[in-house]
Steps between C-alpha positions, in 0.01 A plus 500: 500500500462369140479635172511363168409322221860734281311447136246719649694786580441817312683695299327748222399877457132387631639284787556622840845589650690193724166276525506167771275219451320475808215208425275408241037492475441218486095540448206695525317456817155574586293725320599854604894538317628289749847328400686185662859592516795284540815685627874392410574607901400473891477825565154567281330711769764729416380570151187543634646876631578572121242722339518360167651231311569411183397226255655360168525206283814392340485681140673288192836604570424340882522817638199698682335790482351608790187695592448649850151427717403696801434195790182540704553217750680165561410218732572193622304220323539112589866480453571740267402838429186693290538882356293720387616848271267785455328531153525156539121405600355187356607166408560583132775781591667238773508203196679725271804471748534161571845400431677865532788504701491781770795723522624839680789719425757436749479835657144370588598190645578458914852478590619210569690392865886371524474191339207506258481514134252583234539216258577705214800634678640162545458358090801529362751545743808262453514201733871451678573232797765534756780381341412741218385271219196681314200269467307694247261811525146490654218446198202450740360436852221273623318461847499116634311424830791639705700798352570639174730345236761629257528372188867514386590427096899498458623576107456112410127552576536273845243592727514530879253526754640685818286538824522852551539505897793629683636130553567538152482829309772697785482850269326734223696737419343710255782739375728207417130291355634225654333281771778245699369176602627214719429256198737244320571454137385197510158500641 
């Protein structure tokens, strides 16, 4: 599961409670209010089950605000994925989302199985390998061609990038926010 980008968390009297990043729209698609979406996770049929989401920008302070939309459909298109929101009917409407990111409150969101993470869960958990020597705090995570990545910045502003797969990451625990990795100091 994935998450993420943290500057676009919300916080704020108008902002929803506990939000998670889910994906972004990435353009308007057809002529009808259809959106392309991009989602920050492999599990996007899943959202598809959620009645509404909810859209925001970052404001100036970075943070958003988010507004909810009731989703009509979603559908497998190419290799991504197209939406389409009610009140939402022509190309005009669909344009004047295009670079929202999507988000749900948590209590929304599917659980997730032993083993998987939302991304947002994971930023900023400390970073300790076996022999106990911390290796910074997670800032962000990336997708390469195989698995996801953690990005890792120690207090010197040294960046890391840890596969996360068990060969490496061997535990989240998230009431100590601290993941423990079979990593070295030097690598």
């Amino acid at each position: 599961m994935a998450g993420l980008p943290a500057s676009v968390l919300s916080e704020g009297e108008d902002a929803a409670p506990d939000m998670v990043v889910l994906g972004r729209v990435n353009e308007a698609y057809g002529l009808r209010g259809w959106v392309r979406v991009h989602f920050f996770s492999d599990d996007a049929e899943a959202f598809g089950a959620m009645p509404q989401w909810w859209f925001g920008t970052p404001a100036d302070g970075g943070k958003a605000h988010w507004q909810a939309h009731e989703l009509s459909a979603l559908k497998p298109h190419g290799k991504g994925y197209v939406a389409k929101f009610s009140r939402m009917d022509d190309r005009t409407a669909a344009e004047a989302i295009e670079g929202c990111f999507i988000a749900a409150p948590r209590a929304a969101l599917p659980g997730t199985a032993k083993g998987e993470y939302y991304w947002v869960d994971l930023l900023g958990l400390d970073v300790v390998n076996a022999e106990g020597a911390r290796l910074g705090r997670v800032v962000d995570l990336m997708r390469s061609g195989a698995h996801e990545v953690l990005c890792v910045r120690d207090e010197a502003g040294q960046e890391r990038l840890l596969p996360f797969v068990a060969a490496v990451v061997k535990d989240v625990d998230s009431a100590l926010r601290e993941i423990r990795v079979d990593w070295g100091v030097d690598w």
